[in-house]
C-alpha positions in Angstrom: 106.8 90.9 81.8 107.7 92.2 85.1 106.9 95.8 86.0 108.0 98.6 88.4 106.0 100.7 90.6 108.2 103.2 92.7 106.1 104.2 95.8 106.7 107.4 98.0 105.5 106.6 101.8 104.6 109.9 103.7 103.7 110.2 107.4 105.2 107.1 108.2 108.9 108.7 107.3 108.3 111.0 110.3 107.9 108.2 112.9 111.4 107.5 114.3 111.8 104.6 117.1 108.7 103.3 115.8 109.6 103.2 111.5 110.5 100.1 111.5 107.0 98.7 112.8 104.7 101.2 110.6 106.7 100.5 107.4 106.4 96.2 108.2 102.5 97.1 108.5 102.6 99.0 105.2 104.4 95.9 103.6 101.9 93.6 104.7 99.1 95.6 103.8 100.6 96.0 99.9 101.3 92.0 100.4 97.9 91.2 101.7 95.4 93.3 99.1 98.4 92.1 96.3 98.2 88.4 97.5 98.4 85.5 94.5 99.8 88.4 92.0 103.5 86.9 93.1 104.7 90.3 93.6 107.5 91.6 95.9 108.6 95.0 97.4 111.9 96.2 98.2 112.4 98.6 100.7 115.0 101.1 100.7 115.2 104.9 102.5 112.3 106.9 101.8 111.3 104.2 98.7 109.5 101.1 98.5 110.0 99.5 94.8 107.0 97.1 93.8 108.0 94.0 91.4 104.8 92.7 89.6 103.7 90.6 86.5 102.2 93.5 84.2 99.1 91.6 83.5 98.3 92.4 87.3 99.3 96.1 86.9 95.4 97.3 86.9 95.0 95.3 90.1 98.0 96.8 91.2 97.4 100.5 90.8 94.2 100.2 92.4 95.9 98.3 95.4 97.7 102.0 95.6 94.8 104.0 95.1 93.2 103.0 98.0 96.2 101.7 100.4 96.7 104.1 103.5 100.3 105.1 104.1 101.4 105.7 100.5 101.8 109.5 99.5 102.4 108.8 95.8 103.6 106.2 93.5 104.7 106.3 89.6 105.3 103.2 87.0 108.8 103.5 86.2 112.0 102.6 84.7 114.5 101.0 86.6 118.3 101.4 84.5 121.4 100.2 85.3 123.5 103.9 86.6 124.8 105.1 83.8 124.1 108.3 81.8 123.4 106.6 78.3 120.8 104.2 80.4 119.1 106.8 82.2 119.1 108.7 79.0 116.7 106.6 77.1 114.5 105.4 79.9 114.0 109.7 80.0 113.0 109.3 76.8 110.8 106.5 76.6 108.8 108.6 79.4 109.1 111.7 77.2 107.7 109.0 74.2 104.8 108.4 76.0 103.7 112.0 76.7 104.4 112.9 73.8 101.7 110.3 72.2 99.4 111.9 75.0 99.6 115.1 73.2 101.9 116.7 75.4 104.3 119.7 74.3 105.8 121.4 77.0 108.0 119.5 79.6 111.0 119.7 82.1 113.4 117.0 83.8 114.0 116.7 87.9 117.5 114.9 89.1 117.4 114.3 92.9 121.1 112.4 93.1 121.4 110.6 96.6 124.6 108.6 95.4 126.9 111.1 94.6 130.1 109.3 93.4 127.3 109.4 90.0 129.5 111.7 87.7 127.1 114.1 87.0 125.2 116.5 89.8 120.9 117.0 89.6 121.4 120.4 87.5 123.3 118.6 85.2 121.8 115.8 84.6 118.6 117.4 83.8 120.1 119.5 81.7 121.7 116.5 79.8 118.2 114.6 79.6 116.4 117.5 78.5 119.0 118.1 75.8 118.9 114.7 74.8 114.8 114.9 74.6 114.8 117.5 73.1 117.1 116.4 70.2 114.6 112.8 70.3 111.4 115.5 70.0 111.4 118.4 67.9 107.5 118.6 68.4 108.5 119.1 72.6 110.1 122.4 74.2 111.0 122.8 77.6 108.5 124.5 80.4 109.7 124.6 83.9 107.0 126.3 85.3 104.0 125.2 83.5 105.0 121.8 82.4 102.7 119.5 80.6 104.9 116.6 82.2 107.7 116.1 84.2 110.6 113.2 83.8 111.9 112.5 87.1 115.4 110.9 87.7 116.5 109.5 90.9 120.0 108.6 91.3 120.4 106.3 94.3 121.2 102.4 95.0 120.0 102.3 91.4 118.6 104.6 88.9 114.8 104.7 88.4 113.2 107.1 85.9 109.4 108.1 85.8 106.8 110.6 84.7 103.7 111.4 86.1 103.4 110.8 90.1 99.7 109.9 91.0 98.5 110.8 94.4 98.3 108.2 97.1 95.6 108.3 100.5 98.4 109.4 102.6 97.9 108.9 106.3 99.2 105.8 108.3 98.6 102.0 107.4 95.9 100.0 108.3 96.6 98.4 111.9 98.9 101.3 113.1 96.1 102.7 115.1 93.4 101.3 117.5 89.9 99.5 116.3 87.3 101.8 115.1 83.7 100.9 115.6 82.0 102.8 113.1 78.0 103.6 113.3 77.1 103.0 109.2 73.9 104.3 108.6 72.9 104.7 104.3 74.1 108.7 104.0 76.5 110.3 102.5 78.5 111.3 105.7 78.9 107.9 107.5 81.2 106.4 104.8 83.0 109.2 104.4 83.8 109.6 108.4 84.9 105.7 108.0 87.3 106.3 105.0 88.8 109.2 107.0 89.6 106.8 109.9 91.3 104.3 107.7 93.1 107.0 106.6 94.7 107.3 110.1 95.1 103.5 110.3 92.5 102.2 112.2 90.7 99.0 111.6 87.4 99.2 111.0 84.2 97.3 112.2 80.7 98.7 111.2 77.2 98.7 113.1 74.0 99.4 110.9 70.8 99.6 112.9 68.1 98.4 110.9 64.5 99.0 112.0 62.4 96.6 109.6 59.3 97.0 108.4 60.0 100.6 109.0 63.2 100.5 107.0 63.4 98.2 104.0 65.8 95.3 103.4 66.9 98.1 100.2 68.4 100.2 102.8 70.6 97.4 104.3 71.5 96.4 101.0 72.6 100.1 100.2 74.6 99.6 104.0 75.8 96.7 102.9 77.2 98.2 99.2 79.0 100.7 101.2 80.9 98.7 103.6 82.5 96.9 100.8 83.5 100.5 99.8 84.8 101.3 103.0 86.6 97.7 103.1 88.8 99.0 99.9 90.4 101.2 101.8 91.1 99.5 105.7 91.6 96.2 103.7 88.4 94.0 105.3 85.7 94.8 107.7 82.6 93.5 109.5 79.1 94.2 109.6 76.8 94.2 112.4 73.1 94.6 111.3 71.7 95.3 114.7 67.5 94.9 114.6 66.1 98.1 116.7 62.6 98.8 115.8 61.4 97.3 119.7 63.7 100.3 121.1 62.3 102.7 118.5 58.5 101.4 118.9 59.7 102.2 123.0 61.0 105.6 122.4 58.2 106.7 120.2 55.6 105.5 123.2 57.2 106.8 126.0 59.6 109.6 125.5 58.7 113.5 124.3 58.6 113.8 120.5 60.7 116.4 120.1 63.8 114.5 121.8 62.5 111.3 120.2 65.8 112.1 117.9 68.0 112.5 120.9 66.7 109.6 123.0 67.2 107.2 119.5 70.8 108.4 119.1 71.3 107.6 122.8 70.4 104.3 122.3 72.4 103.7 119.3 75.0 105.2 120.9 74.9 102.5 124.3 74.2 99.9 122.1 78.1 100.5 120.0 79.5 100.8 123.4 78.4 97.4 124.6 79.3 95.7 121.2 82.5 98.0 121.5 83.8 96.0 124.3 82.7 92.9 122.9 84.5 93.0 119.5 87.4 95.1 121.0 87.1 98.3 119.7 89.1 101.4 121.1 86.7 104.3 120.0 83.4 104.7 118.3 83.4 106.5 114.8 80.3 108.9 114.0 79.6 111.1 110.7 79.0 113.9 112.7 79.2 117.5 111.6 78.8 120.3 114.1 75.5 122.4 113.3 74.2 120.1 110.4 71.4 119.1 111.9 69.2 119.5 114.8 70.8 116.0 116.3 74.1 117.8 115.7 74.2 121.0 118.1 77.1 120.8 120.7 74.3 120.1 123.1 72.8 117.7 121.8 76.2 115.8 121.2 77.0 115.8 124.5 74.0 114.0 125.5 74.3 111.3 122.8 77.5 110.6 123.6 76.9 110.5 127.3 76.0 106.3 127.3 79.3 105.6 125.9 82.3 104.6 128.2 84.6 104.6 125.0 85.8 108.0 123.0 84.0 109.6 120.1 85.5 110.1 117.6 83.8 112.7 114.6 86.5 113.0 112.0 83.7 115.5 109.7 82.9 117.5 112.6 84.3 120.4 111.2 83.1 120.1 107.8 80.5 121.0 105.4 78.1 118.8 103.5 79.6 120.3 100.3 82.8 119.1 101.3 81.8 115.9 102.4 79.6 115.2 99.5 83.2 116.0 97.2 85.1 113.4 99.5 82.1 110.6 99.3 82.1 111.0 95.3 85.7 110.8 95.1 85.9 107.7 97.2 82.8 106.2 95.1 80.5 106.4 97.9 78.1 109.3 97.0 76.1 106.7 94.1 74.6 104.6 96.9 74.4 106.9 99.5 71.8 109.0 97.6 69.7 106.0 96.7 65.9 106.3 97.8 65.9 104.2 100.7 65.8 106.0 104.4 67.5 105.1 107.0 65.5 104.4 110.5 66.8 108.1 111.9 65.1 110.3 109.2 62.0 108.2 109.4 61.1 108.7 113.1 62.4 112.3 112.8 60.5 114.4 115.1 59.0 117.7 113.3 60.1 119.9 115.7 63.4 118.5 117.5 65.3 119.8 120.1 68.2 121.9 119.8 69.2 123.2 122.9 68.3 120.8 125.9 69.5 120.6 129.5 71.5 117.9 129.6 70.6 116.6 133.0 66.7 117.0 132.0 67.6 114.5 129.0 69.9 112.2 129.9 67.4 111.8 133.2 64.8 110.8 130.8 67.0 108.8 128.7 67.9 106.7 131.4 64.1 106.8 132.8 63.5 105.0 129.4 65.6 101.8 130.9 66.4 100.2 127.3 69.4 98.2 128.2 67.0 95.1 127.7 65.6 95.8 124.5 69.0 97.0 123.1 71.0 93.9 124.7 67.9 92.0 122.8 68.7 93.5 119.5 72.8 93.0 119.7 71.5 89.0 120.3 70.0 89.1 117.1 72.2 90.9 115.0 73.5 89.9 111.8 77.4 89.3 111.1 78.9 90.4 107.6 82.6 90.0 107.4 84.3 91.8 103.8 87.7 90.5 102.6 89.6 92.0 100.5 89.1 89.3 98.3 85.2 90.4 98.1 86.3 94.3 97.9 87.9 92.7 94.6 85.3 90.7 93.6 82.8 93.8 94.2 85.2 96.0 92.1 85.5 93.4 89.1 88.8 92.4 90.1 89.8 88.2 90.2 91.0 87.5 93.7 
């Protein structure tokens, strides 16, 4: 049996010459991450209406979860546009609820088409009466309902209850290629799911400093870029090798900037693969203050390889918040897992916090690691995430 799913897009609504070209991305995005359900999507004014076998509809709602663009979405009734129709799809919704548990409820009417014979009020009034007559166990609460029934009168009539919240933001493609620096913490993942929030593709770069590190923590890096893939759609990998430019740093440069002059080099090395892959901007986890790496100072001097724009979506946020977001996304499980990450392990006791920046990016460039770090990029590892493997991983058949 076919189902409905009535979707609400958001920011999208507020593009105007461009609509047309944000709303086709959407639709291909649904299409894509929906591909071999059969489904189709009608779009309409401020609605797209999703057609799709039922015994897909698990598949289906997590498509929406996770797909940028869409502000909210509902199963719901589609009826032809008359009042005894609309009537009892209200109250199949109102059934429903009620086998929930609910008690208290209210009906919304937004009437677009308005040769219908009766006006919003009205009609909510008519469906709540008629609900109400169906439920004698329900009473009416408009402004602490346990549910809503909504009724939209437009090109048809579609009735539905409870609306579930969709990732906002823009679709995947609207924006420019993000290369994001992945390390195995909790902010990384999180600063790459708020990117494909604003529509940018995403590629990944993981440096991986082995013995040092161990083949656990590019596992965990890998576990979270199929995380991150659920919500851009797909993504690569790059596993970049860099203990020879750590071993270098750790001989030659002061230990207290050892931090700084290793965030350099990661930083020169995304740049070069940047312009390689075709990325417009380099993605951080970054968060103003959170740690000594993080001052505004330092910053600056990290970023100061880098011919490309840096972008820190969590710069103004706190771990507790992040820590919230990466839970909620379903990152937080294997960002916590025991295995470090090459940056904590050659972490300098006493690190800098406030350093001239001439002074260090003199003796960052005194270091002369463009060979070692072009060496590494030669010998990294590719890992390219479909979204038929973001299904797989989530227990989904492709």
């Amino acid at each position: 049996m076919e189902i409905l799913y009535l979707i609400k897009p958001g920011e999208i609504l507020l593009k105007k010459e461009n609509q047309k070209e944000f709303t086709r991305r959407l639709v291909q995005q649904l299409h894509k991450r929906l591909s071999g359900t059969g489904c189709r999507i009608e779009e309409y004014p401020g609605r797209f209406f999703l057609f799709i076998e039922e015994q897909y509809a698990e598949r289906a709602e997590f498509v929406l979860k996770r797909c940028p663009g869409l502000n909210g979405w509902s199963r719901a009734f589609m009826c032809p546009k008359t009042i005894e129709a609309i009537l009892e799809a209200a109250a199949s919704i109102a059934a429903k609820a009620v086998a929930a548990g609910n008690a208290r409820f209210k009906v919304e009417t937004r009437r677009s088409d308005k040769s219908f014979p009766l006006g919003s009020y009205a009609m909510s009034a008519k469906a709540g009466e008629f609900i109400l007559e169906r439920f004698s166990s329900l009473a009416v609460d408009v402004h602490e309902p346990d549910f809503v029934v909504t009724i939209e009168i437009r090109e048809r009539a579609y009735v539905y209850g409870h609306t579930e919240s969709g990732p906002r933001g823009l679709p995947s493609g609207t924006s420019g290629k993000g290369l994001l620096l992945l390390s195995g913490g909790i902010d990384s993942p999180v600063a790459g799911y708020m990117m494909a929030k604003r529509g940018a593709p995403l590629e990944c770069v993981y440096f991986h400093a082995y013995p040092y590190t161990s083949m656990e923590a590019q596992k965990k890096v890998e576990s979270l870029a199929v995380k991150i893939a659920a919500w851009c759609g797909s993504l690569r990998l790059w596993v970049v090798p860099f203990t020879d430019v750590q071993i270098h740093i750790k001989k030659l440069a002061s230990e207290d900037a050892t931090t700084i002059m290793l965030r350099s080099a990661m930083m020169e090395a995304a740049d070069i693969l940047a312009f390689r892959i075709g990325a417009d901007a380099i993605i951080t986890g970054e968060s103003l203050g959170q740690v000594a790496s993080q001052t505004a100072e330092n910053m600056a001097i990290t970023e100061a390889p880098s011919h490309h724009p840096v972008f820190r979506p969590l710069i103004g946020i706190d771990k507790e918040e992040t820590t919230i977001m990466a839970k909620r996304i379903g990152t937080y499980e294997i960002s916590i897992l025991p295995y470090e990450d090459c940056c904590v392990l050659f972490s300098p006791k006493h690190p800098l916090l406030k350093p001239s920046f001439k002074e260090q990016t003199k003796a960052y460039n005194d270091l002369r690691l463009t060979a070692l770090i072009e060496e590494g990029l030669a010998k990294a590892e590719r890992f390219v995430y479909k979204y038929k493997d973001v299904l797989e991983a989530f227990g989904f058949s492709p």
